[in-house]
C-alpha positions as CSV (number, residue, x, y, z in Angstrom):
1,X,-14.8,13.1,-24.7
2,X,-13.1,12.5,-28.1
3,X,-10.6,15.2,-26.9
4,X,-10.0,13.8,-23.5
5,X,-9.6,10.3,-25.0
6,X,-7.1,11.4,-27.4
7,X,-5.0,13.1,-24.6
8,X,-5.0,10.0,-22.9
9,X,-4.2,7.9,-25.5
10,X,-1.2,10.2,-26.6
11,X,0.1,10.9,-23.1
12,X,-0.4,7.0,-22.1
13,X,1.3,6.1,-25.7
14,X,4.5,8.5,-24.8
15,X,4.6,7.0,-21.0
16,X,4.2,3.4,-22.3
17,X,8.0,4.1,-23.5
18,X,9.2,3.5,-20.4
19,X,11.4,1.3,-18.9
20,X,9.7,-1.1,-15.8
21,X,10.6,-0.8,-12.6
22,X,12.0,-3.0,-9.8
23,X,8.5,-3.8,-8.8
24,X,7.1,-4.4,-12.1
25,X,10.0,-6.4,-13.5
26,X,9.3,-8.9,-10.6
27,X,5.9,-8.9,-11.9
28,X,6.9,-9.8,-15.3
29,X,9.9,-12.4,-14.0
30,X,6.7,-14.2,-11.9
31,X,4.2,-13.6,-14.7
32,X,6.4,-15.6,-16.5
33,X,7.4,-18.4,-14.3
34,X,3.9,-19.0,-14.0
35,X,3.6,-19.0,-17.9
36,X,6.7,-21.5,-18.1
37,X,4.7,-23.9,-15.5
38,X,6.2,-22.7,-12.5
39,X,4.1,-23.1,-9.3
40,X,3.2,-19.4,-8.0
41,X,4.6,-18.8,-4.6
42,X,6.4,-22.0,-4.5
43,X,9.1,-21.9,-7.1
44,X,9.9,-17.7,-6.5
45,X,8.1,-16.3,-3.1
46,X,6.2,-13.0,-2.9
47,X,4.3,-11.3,-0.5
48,X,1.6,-10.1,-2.1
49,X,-1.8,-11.8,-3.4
50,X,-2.0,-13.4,-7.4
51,X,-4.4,-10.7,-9.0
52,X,-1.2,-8.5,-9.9
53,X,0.2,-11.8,-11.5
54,X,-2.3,-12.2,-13.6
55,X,-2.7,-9.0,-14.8
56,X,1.0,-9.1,-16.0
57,X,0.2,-12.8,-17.1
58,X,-2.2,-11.4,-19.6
59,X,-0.5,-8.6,-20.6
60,X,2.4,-10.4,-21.7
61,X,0.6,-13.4,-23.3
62,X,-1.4,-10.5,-25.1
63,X,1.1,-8.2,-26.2
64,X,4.6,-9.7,-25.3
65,X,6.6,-9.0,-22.4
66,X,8.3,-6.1,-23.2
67,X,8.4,-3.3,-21.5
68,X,6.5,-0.9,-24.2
69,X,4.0,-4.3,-24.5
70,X,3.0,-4.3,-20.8
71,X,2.3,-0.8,-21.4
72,X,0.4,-0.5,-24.1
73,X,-1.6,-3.6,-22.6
74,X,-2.1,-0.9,-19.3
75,X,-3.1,1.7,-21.8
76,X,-5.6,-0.4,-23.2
77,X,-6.9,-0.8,-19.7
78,X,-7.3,3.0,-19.0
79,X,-8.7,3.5,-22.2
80,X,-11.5,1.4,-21.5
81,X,-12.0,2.7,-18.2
82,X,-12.3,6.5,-19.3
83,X,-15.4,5.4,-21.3
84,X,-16.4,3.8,-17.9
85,X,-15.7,6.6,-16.0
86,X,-17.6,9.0,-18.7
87,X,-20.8,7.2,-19.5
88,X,-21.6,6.1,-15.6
89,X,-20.9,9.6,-14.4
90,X,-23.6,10.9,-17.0
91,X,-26.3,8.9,-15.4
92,X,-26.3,11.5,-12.4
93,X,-27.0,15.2,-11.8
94,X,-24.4,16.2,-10.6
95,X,-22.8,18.9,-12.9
96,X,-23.9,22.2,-14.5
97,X,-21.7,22.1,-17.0
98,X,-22.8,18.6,-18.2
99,X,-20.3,17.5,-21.4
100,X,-17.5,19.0,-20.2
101,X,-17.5,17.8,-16.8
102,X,-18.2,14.5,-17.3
103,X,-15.5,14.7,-20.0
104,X,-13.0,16.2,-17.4
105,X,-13.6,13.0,-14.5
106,X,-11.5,10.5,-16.8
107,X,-9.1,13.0,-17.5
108,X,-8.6,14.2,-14.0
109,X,-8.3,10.2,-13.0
110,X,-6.0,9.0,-15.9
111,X,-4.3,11.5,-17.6
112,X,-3.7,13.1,-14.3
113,X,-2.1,9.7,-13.0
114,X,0.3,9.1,-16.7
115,X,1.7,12.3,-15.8
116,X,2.5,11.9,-12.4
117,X,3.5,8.6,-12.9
118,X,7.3,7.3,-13.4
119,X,9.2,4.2,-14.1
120,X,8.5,3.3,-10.3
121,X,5.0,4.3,-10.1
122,X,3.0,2.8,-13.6
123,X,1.6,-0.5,-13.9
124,X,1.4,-0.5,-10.4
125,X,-1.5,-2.5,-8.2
126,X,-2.2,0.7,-6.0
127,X,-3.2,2.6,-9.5
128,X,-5.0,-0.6,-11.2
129,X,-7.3,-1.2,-8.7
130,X,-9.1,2.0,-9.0
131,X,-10.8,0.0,-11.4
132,X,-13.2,-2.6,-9.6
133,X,-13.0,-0.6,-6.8
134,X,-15.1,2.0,-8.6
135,X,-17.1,-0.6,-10.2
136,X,-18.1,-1.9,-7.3
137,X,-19.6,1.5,-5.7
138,X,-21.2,2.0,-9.2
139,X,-22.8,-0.9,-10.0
140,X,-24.2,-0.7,-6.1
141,X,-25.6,2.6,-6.7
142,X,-27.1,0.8,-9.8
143,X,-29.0,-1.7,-7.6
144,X,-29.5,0.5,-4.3
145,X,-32.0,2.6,-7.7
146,X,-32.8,0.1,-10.5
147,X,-34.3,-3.4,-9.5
148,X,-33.9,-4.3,-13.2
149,X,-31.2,-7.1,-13.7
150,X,-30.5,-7.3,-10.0
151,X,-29.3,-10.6,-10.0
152,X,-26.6,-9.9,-12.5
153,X,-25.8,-6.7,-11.2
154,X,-25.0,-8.1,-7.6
155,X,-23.5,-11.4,-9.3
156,X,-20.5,-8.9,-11.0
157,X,-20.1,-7.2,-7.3
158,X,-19.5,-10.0,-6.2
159,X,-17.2,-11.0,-8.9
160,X,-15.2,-7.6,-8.7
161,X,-15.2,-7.9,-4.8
162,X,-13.3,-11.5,-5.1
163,X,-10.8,-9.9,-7.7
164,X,-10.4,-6.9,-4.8
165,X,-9.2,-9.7,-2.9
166,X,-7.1,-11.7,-4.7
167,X,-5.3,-8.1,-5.6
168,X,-4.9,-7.1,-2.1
169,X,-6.4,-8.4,0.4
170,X,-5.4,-5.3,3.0
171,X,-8.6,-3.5,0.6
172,X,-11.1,-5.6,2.3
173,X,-11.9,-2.6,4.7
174,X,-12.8,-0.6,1.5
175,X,-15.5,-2.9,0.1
176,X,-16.4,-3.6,3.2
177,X,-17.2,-0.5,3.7
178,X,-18.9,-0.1,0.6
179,X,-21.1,-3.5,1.7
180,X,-21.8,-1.7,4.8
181,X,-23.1,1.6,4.0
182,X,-25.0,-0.1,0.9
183,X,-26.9,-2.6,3.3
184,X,-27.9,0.1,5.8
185,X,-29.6,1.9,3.1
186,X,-31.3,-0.9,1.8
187,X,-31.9,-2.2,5.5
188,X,-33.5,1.5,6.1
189,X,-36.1,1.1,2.8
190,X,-36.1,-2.3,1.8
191,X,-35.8,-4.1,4.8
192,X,-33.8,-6.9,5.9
193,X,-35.7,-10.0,4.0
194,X,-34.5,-8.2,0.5
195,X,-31.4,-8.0,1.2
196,X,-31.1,-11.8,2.3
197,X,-33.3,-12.8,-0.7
198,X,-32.1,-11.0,-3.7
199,X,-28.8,-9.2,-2.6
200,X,-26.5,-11.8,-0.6
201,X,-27.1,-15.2,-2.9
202,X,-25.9,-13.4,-6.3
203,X,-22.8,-11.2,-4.4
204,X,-21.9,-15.1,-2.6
205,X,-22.1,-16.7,-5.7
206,X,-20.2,-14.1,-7.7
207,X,-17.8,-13.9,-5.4
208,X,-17.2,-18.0,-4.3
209,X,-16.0,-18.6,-8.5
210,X,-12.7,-16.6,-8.7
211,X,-12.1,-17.1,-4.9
212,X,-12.7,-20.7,-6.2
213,X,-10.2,-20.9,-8.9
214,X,-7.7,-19.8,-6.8
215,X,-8.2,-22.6,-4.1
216,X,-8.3,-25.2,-6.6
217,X,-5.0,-24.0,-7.8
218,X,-3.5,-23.6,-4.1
219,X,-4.6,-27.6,-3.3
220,X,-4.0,-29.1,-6.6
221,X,-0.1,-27.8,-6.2
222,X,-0.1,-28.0,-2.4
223,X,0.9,-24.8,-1.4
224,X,-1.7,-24.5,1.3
225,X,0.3,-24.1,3.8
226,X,2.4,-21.8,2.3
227,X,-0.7,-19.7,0.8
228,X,-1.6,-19.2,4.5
229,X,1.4,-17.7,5.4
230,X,1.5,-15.4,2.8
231,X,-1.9,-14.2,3.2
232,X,-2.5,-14.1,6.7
233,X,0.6,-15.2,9.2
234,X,3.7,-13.6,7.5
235,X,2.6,-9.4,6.7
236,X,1.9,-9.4,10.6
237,X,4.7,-10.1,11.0
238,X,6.6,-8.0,8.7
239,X,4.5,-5.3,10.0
240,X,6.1,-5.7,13.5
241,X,9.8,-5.6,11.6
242,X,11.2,-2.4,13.7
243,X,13.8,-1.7,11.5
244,X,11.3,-1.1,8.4
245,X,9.5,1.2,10.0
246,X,10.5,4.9,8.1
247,X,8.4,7.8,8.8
248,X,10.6,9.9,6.4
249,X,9.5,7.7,3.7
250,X,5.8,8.2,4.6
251,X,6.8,12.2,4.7
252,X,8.5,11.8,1.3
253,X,5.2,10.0,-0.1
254,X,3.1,12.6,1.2
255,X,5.1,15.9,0.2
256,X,5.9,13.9,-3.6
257,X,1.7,13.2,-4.0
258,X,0.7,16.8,-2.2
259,X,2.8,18.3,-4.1
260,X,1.8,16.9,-7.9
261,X,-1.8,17.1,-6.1
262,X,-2.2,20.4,-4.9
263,X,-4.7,22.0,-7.0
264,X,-7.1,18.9,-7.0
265,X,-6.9,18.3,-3.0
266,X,-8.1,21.8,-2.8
267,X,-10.8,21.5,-5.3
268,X,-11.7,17.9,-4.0
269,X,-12.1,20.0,-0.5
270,X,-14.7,22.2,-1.9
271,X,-16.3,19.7,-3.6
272,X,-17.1,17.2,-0.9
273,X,-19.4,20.3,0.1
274,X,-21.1,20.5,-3.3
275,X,-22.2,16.6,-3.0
276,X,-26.2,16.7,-3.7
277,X,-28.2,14.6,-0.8
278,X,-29.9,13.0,-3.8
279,X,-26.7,11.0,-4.3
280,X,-26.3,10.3,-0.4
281,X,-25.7,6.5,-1.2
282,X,-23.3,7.4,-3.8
283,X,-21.1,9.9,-2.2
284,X,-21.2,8.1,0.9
285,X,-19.1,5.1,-0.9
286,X,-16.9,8.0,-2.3
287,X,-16.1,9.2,0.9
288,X,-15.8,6.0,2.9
289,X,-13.0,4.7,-0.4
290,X,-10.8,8.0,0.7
291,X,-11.2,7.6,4.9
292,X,-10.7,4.2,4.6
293,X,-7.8,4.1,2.0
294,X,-6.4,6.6,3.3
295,X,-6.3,4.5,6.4
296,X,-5.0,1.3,4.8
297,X,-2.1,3.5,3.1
298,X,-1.3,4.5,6.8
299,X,-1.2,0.9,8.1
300,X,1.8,-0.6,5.9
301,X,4.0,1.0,7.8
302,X,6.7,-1.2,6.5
303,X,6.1,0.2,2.9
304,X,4.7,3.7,2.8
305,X,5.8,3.9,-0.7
306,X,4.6,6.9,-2.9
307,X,2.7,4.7,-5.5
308,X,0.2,3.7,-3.0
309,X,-1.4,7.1,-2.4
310,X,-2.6,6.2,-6.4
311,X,-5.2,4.3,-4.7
312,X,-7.1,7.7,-4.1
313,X,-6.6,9.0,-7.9
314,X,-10.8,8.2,-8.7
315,X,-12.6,10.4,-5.5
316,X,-10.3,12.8,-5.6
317,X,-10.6,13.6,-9.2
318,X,-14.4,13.4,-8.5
319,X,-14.6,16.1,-6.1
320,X,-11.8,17.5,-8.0
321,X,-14.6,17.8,-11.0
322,X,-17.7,18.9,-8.7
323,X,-16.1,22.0,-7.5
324,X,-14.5,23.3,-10.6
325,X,-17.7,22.8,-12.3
326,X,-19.3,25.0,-9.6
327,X,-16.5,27.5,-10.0
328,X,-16.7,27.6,-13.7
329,X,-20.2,27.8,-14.4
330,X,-20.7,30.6,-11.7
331,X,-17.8,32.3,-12.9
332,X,-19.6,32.4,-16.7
333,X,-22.8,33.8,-15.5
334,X,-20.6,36.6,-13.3
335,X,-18.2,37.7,-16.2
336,X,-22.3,37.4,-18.3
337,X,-20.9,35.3,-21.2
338,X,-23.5,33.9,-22.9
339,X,-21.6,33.1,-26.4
340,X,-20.3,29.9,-26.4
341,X,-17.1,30.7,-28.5
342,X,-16.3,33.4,-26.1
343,X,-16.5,31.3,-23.3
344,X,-13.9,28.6,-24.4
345,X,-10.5,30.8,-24.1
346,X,-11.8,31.1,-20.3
347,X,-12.1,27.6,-19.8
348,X,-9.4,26.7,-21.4
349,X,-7.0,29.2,-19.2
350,X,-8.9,27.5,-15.9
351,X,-7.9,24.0,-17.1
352,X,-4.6,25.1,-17.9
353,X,-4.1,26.3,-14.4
354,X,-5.7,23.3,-13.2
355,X,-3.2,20.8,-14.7
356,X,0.1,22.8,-14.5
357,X,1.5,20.7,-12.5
358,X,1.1,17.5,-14.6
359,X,1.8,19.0,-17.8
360,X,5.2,20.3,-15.8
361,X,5.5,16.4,-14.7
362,X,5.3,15.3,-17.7
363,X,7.4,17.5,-19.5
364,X,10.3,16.7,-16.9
365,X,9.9,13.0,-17.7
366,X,10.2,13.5,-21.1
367,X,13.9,14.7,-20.3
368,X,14.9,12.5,-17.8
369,X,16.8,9.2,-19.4
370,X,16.5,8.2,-15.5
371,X,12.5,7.4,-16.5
372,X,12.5,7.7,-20.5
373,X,13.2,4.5,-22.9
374,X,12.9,7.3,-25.7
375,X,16.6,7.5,-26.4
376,X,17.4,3.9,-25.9
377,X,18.6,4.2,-22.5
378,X,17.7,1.3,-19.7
379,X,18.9,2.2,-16.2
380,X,19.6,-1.5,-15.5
381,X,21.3,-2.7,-18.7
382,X,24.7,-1.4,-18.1
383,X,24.8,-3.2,-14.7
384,X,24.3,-6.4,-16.5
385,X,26.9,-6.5,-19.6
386,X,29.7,-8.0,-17.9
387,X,27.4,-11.2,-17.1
388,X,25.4,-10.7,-20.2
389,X,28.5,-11.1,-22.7
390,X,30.0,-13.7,-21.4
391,X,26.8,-15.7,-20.1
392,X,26.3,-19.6,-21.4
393,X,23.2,-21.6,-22.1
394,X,23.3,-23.7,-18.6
395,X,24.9,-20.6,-16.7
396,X,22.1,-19.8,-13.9
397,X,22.2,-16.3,-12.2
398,X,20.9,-15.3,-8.7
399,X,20.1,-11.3,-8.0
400,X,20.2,-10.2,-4.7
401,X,18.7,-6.4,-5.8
402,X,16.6,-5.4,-8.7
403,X,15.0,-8.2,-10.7
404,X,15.3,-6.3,-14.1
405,X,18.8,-7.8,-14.6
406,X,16.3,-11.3,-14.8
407,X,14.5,-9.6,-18.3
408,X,17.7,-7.9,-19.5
409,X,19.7,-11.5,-19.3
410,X,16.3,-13.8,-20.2
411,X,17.1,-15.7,-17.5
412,X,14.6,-16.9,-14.6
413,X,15.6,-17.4,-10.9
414,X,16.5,-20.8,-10.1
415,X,15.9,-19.9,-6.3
416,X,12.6,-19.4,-4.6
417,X,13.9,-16.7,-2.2
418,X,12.7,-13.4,-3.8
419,X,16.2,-11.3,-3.7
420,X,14.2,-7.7,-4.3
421,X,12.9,-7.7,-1.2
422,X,15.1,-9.3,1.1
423,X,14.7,-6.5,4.3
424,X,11.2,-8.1,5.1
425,X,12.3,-11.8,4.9
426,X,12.2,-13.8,8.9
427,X,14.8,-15.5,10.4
428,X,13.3,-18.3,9.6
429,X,13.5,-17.4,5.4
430,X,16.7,-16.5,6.0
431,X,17.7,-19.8,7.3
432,X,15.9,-21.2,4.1
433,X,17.7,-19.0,1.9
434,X,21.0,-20.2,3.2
435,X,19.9,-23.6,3.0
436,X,19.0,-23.3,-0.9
437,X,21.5,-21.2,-1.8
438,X,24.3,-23.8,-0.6
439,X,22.1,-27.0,-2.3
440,X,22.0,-25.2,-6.0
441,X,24.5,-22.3,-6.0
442,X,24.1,-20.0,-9.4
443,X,27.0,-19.5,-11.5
444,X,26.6,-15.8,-11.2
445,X,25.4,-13.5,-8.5
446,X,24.6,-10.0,-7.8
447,X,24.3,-8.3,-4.8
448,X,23.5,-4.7,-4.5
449,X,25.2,-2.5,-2.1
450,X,22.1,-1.9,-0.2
451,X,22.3,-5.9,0.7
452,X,26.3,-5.6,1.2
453,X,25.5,-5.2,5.2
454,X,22.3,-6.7,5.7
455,X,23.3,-10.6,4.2
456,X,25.8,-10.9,6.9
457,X,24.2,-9.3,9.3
458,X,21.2,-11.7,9.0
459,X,22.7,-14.8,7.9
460,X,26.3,-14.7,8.7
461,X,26.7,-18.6,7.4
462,X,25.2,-17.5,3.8
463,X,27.4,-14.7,3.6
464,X,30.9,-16.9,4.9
465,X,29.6,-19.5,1.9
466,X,29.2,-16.7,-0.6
467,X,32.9,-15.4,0.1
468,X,34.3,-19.0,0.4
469,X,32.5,-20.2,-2.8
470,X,32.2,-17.0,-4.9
471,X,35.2,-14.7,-6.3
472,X,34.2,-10.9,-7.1
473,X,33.5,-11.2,-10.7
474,X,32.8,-7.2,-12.0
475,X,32.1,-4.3,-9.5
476,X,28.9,-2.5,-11.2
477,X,28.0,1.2,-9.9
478,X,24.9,-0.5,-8.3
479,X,26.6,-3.7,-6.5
480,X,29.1,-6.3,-7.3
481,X,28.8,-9.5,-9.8
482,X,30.7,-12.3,-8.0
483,X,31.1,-16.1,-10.1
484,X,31.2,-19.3,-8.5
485,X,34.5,-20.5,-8.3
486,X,33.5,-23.9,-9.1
487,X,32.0,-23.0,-13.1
């Protein structure tokens, strides 16, 4: 485990190099709105729940909001989690080859997703939330066999389910799965006055006090209204956006994680035949966390992006482990090596097999300056030196693209519309767009080509203000600067 920890912590401590991504560098421009007083949601919309926020709110007020900071704070995160991953899978039967399998479940979980991983796909939600998610099945399997501490126990599901929540609330199906199979299992030997006696009080309170929080916020800023939207009304209707809807993307997802995957889908197939009946409530969790995310993944149709298929990183590498501890040990007692010391080149040639692919992942990343910080490069910085040199303490900026030209400039968006994702805003966003865009124009604004066509094809009076008011300022590789002829 010392091993495996120290590959983490060196692979993880290379990756943490990297520049953020578009998505990430939102995270950080919101994360710190919210740290400058800014009301969440209100002063910079975003689809998606406040648990992300947070998590980039702390990192930054731990670490500073660098890109190597946010990182590092991630790092710390997995690190924690290996030991997690390590000490709970010990607790069960489930391996031949005790040490070193138990050893090998982190490692096929975290250092298989740092290597994987690029600019685009670390720090992400879909990855993160691995965390409670397994948590929650392990702690349940806890209960479902130990009545000691029960009352804690279910208190921190409940806890971890809110936090689920507040992530991404399109994960409800997967804890409530988890809920379900657990209560049939109890319901079938415990009976139905246990569970709404000492299960359902602790997992209601546990889960009320962060769900809790979060209201007190949304009323005490008023942004009820709006919180409703976001949560419930507006992603069925982005859902039903036509236009987003690109099955080649889904494809691309697919063949990009099947293809870094290969090895572990096949052993994770073998494995889900190796699951002992003894662990019938455990397994069942583990199964219902692939059906159902798998599922979930499947219904964004308007994102399909490759990052979210790192919500299946923890069963896969569990079956991943199952079956080549199988194959391993019965492959020792055919070859008949009983020394020890003889036995470790063998292993070590499996494992090498094993993680090809990531090492080759990794390796690639290492070269590419498109990913890599390591030589000083920043794939956004050059697209931000015109405005950045000649930029003056009460100049405002709008971007209309990726919000890393927010971090590289220190400047935070003065408008509320969120410019990165501008394909999945309404009509009636648009219209608010234009109407806040004309009552505080910024003195500079970016729009990249990909938003060239659709800003005056959705909101032709924005775009005939933008090329009344606005005179092309510097024309960037990734979109044009344009400066308000009034400044």
């Amino acid at each position: 485990m010392i091993v495996v920890l120290s590959i983490i912590a060196i692979v993880g401590s290379i990756k943490s190099f990297t520049v953020l991504g578009g998505d990430q560098s939102l995270f950080v421009v919101i994360a710190q709105m919210f740290d400058a007083g800014k009301i969440l949601y209100k002063d910079l919309f975003d689809f998606k729940q406040p648990g992300i926020f947070i998590f980039y709110f702390f990192a930054g007020k731990t670490l500073g909001w660098s890109d190597i900071s946010i990182h590092y704070f991630e790092l710390g995160y997995w690190l924690i989690f290996s030991l997690v991953l390590y000490f709970s899978i010990k607790q069960y039967s489930l391996f031949y080859k005790n040490e070193l399998s138990s050893s090998l479940f982190p490692l096929f979980v975290i250092g298989v997703y740092y290597c994987n991983a690029t600019a685009f796909q670390l720090t992400q939600l879909e990855a993160l939330i691995n965390v409670p998610l397994y948590l929650i099945v392990w702690l349940l399997d806890r209960a479902y066999k130990d009545e000691n501490n029960l009352l804690i126990t279910y208190f921190l599901i409940g806890l971890l389910m809110s936090i689920v929540v507040l992530c991404k609330l399109i994960y409800s199906p997967i804890i409530f799965a988890f809920m379900l199979i657990h209560f049939i299992f109890c319901l079938k030997n415990k009976g139905l006055k246990y569970i709404l006696v000492k299960q359902l009080p602790p997992i209601i309170i546990g889960f009320a006090i962060p769900i809790t929080i979060f209201l007190n916020y949304i009323f005490t800023h008023h942004i009820e209204n709006l919180v409703t939207d976001i949560f419930f009304k507006i992603p069925t209707q982005v859902i039903g956006l036509g236009d987003q809807v690109h099955p080649e993307r889904l494809w691309s997802s697919i063949k990009w994680f099947g293809k870094l995957m290969i090895i572990y889908l096949i052993l994770a197939a073998i494995g889900v035949f190796l699951i002992s009946k003894k662990e019938s409530h455990f397994f069942s969790m583990i199964i219902a966390w692939v059906i159902i995310g798998f599922s979930v993944i499947v219904m964004q149709k308007t994102s399909w992006w490759s990052y979210h298929f790192q919500l299946l990183y923890v069963p896969i590498a569990l079956f991943s482990v199952l079956a080549l501890d199988y194959l391993i040990y019965h492959l020792l007692v055919y070859v008949g090596l009983n020394n020890s010391f003889k036995r470790i080149p063998i292993i070590l040639i499996i494992l090498i097999l094993v993680t090809h692919n990531q090492f080759i992942s990794l390796q690639t990343s290492l070269y590419s300056e498109n990913y890599s910080r390591l030589l000083g490069f920043d794939y956004a910085k050059n697209h931000a030196l015109s405005v950045l040199n000649i930029l003056k303490e009460e100049d405002t900026i709008y971007v209309c693209g990726n919000p890393r030209k927010y971090l590289i400039t220190s400047r935070l968006p003065e408008l509320s519309t969120n410019g990165w994702i501008l394909e999945y805003q309404l009509d009636y966003q648009w219209e608010n767009f234009y109407q806040e865009f004309r009552n505080k124009p910024p003195t500079y604004l970016f729009i990249s080509k990909e938003y060239e066509n659709l800003i005056p094809t959705k909101q032709p009076k924005l775009w005939d203000f933008i090329t009344t008011e606005y005179n092309q300022f510097s024309l960037e590789e990734t979109g044009i600067w344009y400066k308000n002829s009034k400044n």
